[in-house]
N, C-alpha and C positions, 0 to 999 in steps of 0.2 A: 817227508812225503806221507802223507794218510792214505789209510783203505781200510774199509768198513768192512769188519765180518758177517753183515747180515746176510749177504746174498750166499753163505754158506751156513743155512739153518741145519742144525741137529737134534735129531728126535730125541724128547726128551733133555734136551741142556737146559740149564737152570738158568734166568734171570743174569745171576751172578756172573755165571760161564760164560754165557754170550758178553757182556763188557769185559771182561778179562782181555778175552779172545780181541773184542775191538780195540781196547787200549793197547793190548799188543803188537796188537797191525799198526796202529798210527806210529810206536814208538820207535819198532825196526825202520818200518818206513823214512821214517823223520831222516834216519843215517844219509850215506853215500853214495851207497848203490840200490836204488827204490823203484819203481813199478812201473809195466805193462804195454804190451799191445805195439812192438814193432812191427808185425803183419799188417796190421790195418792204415798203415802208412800213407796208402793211396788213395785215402777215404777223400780226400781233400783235392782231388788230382780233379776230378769233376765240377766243383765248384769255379763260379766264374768270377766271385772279388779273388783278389788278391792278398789280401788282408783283413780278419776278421772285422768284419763291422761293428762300431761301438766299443771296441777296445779300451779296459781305461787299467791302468797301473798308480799305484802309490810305491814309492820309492823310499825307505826310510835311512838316513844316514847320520848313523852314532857316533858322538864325539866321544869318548870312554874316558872318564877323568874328572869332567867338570871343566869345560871351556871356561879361556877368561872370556867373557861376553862384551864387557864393558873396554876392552881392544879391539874386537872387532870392528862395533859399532859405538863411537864416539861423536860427542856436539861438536861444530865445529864454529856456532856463532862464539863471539871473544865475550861474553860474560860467564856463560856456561863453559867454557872452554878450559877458563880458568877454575871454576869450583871440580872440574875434574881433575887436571893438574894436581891441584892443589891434596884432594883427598886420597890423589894414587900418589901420594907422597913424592912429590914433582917429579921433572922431564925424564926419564932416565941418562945419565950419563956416566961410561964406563969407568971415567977416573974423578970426576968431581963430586957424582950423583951414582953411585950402582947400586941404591936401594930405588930408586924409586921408580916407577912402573906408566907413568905417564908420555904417552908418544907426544915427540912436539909436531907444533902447529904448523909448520914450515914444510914440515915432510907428508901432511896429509891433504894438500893442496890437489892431489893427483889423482886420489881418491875420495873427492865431495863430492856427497851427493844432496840432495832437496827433502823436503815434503812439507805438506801445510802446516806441521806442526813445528818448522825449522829447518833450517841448516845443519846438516851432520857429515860426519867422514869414516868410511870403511876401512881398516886396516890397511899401509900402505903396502902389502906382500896381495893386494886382491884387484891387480890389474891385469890385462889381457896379456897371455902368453906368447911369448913373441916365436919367429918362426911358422909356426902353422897358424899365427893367426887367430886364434878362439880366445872370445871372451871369459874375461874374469868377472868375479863377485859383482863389481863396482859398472861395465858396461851392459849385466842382466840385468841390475837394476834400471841402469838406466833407462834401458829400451821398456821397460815393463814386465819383464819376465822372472823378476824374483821383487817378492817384498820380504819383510823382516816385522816381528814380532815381539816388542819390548818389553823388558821384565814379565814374563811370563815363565811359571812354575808350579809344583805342585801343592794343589789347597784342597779344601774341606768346604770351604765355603770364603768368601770377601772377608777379610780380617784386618781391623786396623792394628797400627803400632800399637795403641793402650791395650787392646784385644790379646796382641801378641805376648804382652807381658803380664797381661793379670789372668788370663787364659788359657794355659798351655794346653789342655786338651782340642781347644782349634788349632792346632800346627797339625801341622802332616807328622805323621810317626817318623821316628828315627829323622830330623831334619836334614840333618849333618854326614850322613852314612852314604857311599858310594854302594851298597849292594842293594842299601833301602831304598835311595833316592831313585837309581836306576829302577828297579823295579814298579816303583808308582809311575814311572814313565813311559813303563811297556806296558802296565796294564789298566792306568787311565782310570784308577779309584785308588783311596788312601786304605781302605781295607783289603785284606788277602784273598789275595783270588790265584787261582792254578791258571786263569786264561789270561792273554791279553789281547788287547783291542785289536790288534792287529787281526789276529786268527779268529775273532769274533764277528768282524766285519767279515772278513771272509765266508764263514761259514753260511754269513746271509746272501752273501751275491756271488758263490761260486755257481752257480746250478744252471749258468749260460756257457760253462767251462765242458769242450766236447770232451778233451781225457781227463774223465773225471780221477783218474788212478795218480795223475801228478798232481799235485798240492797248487792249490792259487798263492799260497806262501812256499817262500821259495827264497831262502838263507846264504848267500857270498861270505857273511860274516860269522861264522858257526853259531853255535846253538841259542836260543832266545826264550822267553819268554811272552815277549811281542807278536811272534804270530801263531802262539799256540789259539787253538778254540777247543768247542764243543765238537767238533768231526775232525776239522783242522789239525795238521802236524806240520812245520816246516818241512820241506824238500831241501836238502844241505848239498850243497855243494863248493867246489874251490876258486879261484880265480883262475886256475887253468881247467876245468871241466868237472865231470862227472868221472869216478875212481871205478877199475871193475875191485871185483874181490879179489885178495890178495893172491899172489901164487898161482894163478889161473891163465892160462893164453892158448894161442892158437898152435906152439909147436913143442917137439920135445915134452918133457916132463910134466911145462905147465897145463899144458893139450891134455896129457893123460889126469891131470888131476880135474881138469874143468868136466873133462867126460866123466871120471868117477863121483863127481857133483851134480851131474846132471842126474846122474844112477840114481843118486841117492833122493833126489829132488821128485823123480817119477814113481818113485814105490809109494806104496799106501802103508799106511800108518792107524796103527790101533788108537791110541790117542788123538783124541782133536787138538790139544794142543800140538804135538809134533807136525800131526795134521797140516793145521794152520800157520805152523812156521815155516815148513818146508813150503806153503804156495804163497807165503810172501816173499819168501829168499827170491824164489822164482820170480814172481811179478816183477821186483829190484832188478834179476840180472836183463831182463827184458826191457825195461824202463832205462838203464844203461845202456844195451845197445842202440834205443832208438836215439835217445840226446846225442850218445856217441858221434853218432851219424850225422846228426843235424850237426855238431860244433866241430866234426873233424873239420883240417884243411879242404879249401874250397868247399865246404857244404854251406848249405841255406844261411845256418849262423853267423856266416863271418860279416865283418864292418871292417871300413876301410880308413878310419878316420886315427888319422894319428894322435894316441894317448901316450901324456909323459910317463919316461923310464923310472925306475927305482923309486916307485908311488905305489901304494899297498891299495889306498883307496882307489886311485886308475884303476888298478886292475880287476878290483873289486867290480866297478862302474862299468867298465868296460865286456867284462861278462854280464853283467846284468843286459847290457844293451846286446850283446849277441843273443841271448835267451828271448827277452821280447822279441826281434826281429824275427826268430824261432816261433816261437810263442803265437807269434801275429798271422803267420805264412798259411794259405789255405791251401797248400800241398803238401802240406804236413801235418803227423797226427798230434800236433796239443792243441792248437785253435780255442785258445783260453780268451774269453771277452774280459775276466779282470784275474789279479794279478796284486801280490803285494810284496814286495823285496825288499830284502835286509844286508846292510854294507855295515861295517865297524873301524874305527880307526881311534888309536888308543894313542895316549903320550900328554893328553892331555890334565893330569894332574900334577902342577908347577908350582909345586911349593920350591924348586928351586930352579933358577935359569931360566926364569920365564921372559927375561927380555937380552937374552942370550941370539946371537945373532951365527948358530951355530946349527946344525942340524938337528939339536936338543931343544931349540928356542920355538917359544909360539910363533914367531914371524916364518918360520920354516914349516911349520904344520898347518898353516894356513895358506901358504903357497899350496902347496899340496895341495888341501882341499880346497880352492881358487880353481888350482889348473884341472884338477882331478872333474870337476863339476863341469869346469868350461867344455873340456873333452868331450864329458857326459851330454851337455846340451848337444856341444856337432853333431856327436853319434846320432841322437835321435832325431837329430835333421836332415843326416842322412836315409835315414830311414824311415822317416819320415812319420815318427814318433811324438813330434814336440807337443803337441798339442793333445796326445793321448797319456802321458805320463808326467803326473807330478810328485817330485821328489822333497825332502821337507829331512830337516834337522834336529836330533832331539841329544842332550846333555845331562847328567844328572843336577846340575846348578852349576852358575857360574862360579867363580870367584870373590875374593872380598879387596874392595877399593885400595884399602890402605895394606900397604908393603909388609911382609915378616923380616925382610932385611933383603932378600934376595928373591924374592917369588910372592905369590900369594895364596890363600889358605881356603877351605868348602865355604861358599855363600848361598846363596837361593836364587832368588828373578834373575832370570835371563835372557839372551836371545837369538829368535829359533830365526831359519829362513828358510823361504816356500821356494821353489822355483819350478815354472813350467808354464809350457800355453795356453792354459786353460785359469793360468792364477792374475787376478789382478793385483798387477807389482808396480814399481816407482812408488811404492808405498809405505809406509811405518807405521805398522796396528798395534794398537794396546800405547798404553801412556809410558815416555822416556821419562825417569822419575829423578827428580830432584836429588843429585849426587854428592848432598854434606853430607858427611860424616855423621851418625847420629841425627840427619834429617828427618822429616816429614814422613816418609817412607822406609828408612834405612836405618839400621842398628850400627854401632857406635865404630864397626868397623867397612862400614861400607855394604853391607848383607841387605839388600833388595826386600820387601816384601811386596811381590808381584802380585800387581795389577789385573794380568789374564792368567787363566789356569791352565794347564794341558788339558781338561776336559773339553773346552771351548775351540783349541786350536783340533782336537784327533775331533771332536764331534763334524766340524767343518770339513774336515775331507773324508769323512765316512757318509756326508750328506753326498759329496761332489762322487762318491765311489757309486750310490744307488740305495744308501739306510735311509731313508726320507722319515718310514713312520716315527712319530715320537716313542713309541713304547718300545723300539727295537732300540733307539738313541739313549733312554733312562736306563734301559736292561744292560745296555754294555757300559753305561758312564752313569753311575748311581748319584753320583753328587752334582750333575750336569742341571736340575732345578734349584741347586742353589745357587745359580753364576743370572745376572739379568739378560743374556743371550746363548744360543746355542749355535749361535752362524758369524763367525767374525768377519765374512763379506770378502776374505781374502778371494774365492774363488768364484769363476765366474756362472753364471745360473747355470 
């Protein structure tokens, strides 16, 4: 959670003082327990929508590891079908074949799907869950409501194979590193930056946001990079709600200790520092009881939609959609018009068991996030969200084609998926590339070099958020003039 010290000027404080002061508000804030304004609750109780008008949320959902991509989303016409096969070092089978990483053809019948550029097949773990009924991977697509984004990763600029090789300074820094690659993908340039796109966008279109004391970022998945900005802090929170401070309550001991914090919170202080930290503590515990309230049982927050058990990511998702619901409500005080959330689900680095049919295997974490999503779409049709919130996929790189024996190793081009009402989906953007080994595209173990960049896919939904100008769009994605588009078209005007 952010909060700007400005609106506490001190006579005579330096330049320096005063951003100290700010950066320290956003930092505390960023925590567990963050800021303000449960009394003016009923600001909202007058107004006559029901729902903020013009509402929009970007959802971001981390695969942590390096998804294999090229299991996800596979060809599924029999010429290409085969050069897959063949380079994921063929079908996998437990006792004939358990090196090789290639799903057969037989089993992904159930999940083919279309588009103009071919026949293809999603992951056979990404079909509708059964019992309650919600769609999986495979029938969002189909209806329209989720595309997918092919070999796409982090670049500097369009780089061929020869480029790649007599070039090395056009690669993205550290290619191969899970803390490097992650991080060019929270903040959407190959040079170092403190912000990322996420918290940058934000910073430009929160200013329709009524409590400005709660962050338009706003973290399920702990700390980020991704939605830091320039005023910007995430708002952290868990899959079960908002935490008070520790040791504190309403009876007994903790009662006496919350009281002797409040003592401490109302006195005045020679320091502006001390100052200043004792009236963010406060804004926190105030900013806690209002979410409180909104997510206790039967308050505003709750949703009715059955999400699966023993899912990190559900639960993840699942808050996120009590919070909008929260978030959106005009009897209540956040009445935020946008909104940008962060979920995380890790297991994804398989260098071993990757075609393990266990709860360590990718076909099991991709159920998960299948069913975790499908849930996620009900919720917000519940609520009647879907068409104000689109949610989108981001991995440090895929994986590499061919086998290490039992798993496979850090690659590059991968692929992302969009989903929500406002995205035009039954679609496959960016080019599926030519999957030989040492191909056209591809280094000698299968490692992609993508076609579309992460600049062009966050540029795209930073357009769809409310960043239209161009020099807000270059100011957060600096290498975003060197790509021939800045609108991949996935979303709708």
């Amino acid at each position: 959670m952010q909060y700007s010290a400005e609106d506490k000027t001190m006579s005579g404080e330096s330049t320096s003082r005063r951003n100290f002061l700010r950066q320290l508000s956003c930092a505390l804030c960023a925590g567990g327990a963050s800021t303000l304004l449960p009394q003016l609750n009923l600001i909202g109780s007058a107004l006559a929508q029901t729902t903020v008008p013009g509402y929009k949320a970007l959802v971001c959902v981390y695969f942590a590891g390096g998804n294999d991509a090229w299991n996800l989303l596979m060809p599924y016409d029999q010429p290409r079908y085969d050069v897959y096969a063949a380079s994921r070092s063929g079908v996998y089978n437990a006792s004939s074949n358990p090196g090789g990483l290639a799903i057969a053809r037989t089993a992904l019948a159930a999940t083919q799907i279309s588009d103009t550029s071919g026949s293809y097949a999603l992951h056979p773990s990404c079909v509708d869950r059964s019992g309650p009924s919600q769609p999986g991977l495979r029938s969002l697509y189909n209806q329209g409501k989720l595309a997918l984004i092919s070999n796409i990763g982090t670049l500097i600029r369009p780089i061929s194979k020869a480029e790649y090789n007599s070039t090395p300074s056009l690669r993205p820094p550290q290619l191969y590193s899970h803390s490097d690659q992650e991080n060019l993908w929270h903040i959407g340039r190959t040079t170092s930056s403190a912000r990322g796109w996420g918290g940058q966008v934000a910073d430009l279109v929160r200013s329709g946001n009524l409590n400005q004391m709660l962050s338009p970022c706003i973290s399920i998945g702990g700390g980020n990079r991704f939605e830091i900005g320039a005023s910007t802090f995430p708002y952290q929170m868990s899959s079960n709600g908002v935490t008070n401070v520790s040791g504190t309550g309403t009876t007994g001991a903790s009662f006496q200790r919350a009281v002797a914090l409040q003592q401490m919170l109302d006195a005045s202080y020679p320091s502006p520092y001390q100052d200043e930290y004792a009236s963010i503590l406060g804004r926190s515990r105030d900013l806690y009881s209002l979410l409180n309230s909104g997510l206790a049982s039967g308050g505003i927050g709750n949703v009715n939609t059955d999400f699966p058990t023993q899912n990190s990511l559900a639960d993840q998702l699942k808050m996120v959609a009590r919070m909008i619901k929260l978030s959106r409500d005009t009897s209540f005080n956040i009445q935020h018009a946008r909104q940008i959330y962060y979920v995380r689900i890790g297991g994804f680095d398989m260098h071993d068991n990757l075609m393990s049919t266990g709860t360590n295997g990718h076909a099991n974490l991709l159920t998960r996030v299948s069913q975790a999503l499908g849930a996620f779409w009900t919720a917000l049709g519940e609520i009647g969200a879907q068409n104000q919130v689109t949610t989108f996929t981001m991995s440090e790189f895929a994986r590499t084609l061919s086998t290490n024996g039992n798993g496979s190793d850090h690659a590059w081009g991968s692929v992302n998926m969009i989903m929500g009402g406002a995205v035009q989906g039954g679609k496959i953007y960016g080019a599926f590339p030519d999957q030989t080994l040492n191909g056209p595209v591809s280094l000698s173990r299968g490692q992609f070099i993508p076609s579309t960049s992460v600049d062009q896919m966050a540029a795209t939904l930073a357009r769809w958020m409310g960043v239209t100008a161009s020099g807000d769009l270059d100011t957060i994605f600096p290498n975003l003039a060197n790509f021939p588009s800045s609108n991949l078209g996935f979303m709708q005007p």
